[in-house]
N, C-alpha and C positions, 0 to 999 in steps of 0.2 A: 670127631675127626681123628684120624689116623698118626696124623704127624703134629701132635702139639707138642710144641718144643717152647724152651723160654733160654734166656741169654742170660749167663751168670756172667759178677766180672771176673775175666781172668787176673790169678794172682800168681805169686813164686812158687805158692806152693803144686799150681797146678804143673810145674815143670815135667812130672813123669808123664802123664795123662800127655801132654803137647808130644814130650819126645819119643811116644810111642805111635804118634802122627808123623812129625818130621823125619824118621828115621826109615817109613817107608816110602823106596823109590816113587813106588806107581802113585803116592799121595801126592808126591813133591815134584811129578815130572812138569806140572804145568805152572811151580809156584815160580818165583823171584827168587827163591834162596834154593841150594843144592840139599841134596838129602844128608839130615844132621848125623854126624859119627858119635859122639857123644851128647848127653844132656843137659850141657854146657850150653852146648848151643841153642836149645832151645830155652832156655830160662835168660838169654840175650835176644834169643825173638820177642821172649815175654813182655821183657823190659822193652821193646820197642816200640811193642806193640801199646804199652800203656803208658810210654812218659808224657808228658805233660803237652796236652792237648788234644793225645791218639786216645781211642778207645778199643780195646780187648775184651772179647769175652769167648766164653767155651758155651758152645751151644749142649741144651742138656735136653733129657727129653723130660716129659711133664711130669708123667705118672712115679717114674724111677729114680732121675736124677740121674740117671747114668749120661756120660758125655757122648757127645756125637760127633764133635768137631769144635773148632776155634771159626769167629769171626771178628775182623777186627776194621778200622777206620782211622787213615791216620792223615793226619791234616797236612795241605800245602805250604810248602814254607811259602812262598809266592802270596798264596791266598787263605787266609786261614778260615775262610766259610766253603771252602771246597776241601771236598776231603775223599781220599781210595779206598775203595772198598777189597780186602783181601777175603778171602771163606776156602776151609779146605775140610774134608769131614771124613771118618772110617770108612773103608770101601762096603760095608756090608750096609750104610746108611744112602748109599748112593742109591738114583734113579727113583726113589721114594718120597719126592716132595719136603725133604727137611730144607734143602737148602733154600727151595724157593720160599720158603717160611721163614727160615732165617734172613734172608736179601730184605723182605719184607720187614723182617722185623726191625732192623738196621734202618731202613727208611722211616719206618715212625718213631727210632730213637733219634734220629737225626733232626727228623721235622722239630720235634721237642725239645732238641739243642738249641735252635736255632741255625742248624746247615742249610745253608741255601741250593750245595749242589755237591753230589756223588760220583765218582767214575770208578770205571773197574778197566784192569788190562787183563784182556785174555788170551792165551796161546790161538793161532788160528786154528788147529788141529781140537781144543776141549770144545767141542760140541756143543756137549752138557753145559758145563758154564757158559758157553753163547744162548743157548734155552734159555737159561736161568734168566740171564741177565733182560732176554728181551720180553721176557714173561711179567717182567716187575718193570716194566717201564723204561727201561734204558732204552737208549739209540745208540746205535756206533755212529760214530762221528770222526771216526779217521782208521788207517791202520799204520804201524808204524812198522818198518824195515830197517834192520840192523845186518851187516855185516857177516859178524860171527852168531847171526842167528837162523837157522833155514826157513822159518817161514812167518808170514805177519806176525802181527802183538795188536788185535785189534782195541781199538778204546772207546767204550762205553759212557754215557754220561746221560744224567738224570738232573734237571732242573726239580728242588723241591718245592723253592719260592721263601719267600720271605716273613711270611708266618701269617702275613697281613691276605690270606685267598681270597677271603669274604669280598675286604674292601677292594682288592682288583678285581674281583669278577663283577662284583655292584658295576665297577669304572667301566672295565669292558663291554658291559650292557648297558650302560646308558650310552643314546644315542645325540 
């Protein structure tokens, strides 16, 4: 397979490797946060991306090790078995199935946590991330309109389940 990739954790030290993601426009037109001016800023995404109870990691590829992008997971205050999924990756990796491998991979790390369930907010305009997302299983299940935003922020969500499949699907099949 062409695109095997695996998820390292992100650390502090990966801050150059992030801030030469965050600081390109065309990476960050579709994220949450504005395009980083300094390196600062991204070794604060870092940190957000991994305190206590989010997960971070730089998606790498298998063979090289070389990065490809960040994916990260960071829990609801609200609900803490729900958790958003962010992914943003080098344009020369785009349109190649890394992200969808990555989304996936996110999902069987999650199953393995224990998350019960995933969302992702995506621009109406990324395409690509509406592919991705409905490729791996998500549904949209709303869109959300803002203001000072011009167009949807649709939201994604992924029931994973509770770890117990076996004994619901047994339940669901008995009649």
């Amino acid at each position: 397979m062409k695109n095997k990739i695996w998820l390292d954790q992100l650390r502090a030290e990966d801050r150059d490797t992030v801030f030469s993601l965050t600081s390109d426009p065309e990476i960050v037109k579709y994220m949450r946060f504005g395009t980083h001016k300094v390196p600062e800023e991204a070794e604060e995404l870092i940190r957000n991306y991994t305190e206590k109870g989010n997960y971070g990691f730089l998606i790498r590829l298998t063979d090289s090790g070389e990065p490809i992008g960040v994916a990260a997971m960071k829990h609801d205050e609200e609900n803490c078995l729900e958790y958003s999924v962010s992914l943003f990756s080098f344009q020369r990796f785009w349109n190649q199935g890394y992200n969808t491998v990555a989304v996936e991979l996110l999902k069987t790390f999650a199953q393995e946590q224990g998350i019960r369930s995933l969302k992702a907010y995506v621009v109406e305009e990324n395409y690509g991330s509406r592919k991705v997302m409905e490729k791996c299983g998500f549904h949209r299940t709303d869109i959300l309109h803002f203001d000072d935003f011009p167009s949807g922020l649709y939201v994604y969500s992924l029931q994973i389940g509770s770890g117990d499949e076996k004994q619901e699907q047994a339940a669901a099949e008995t009649p």
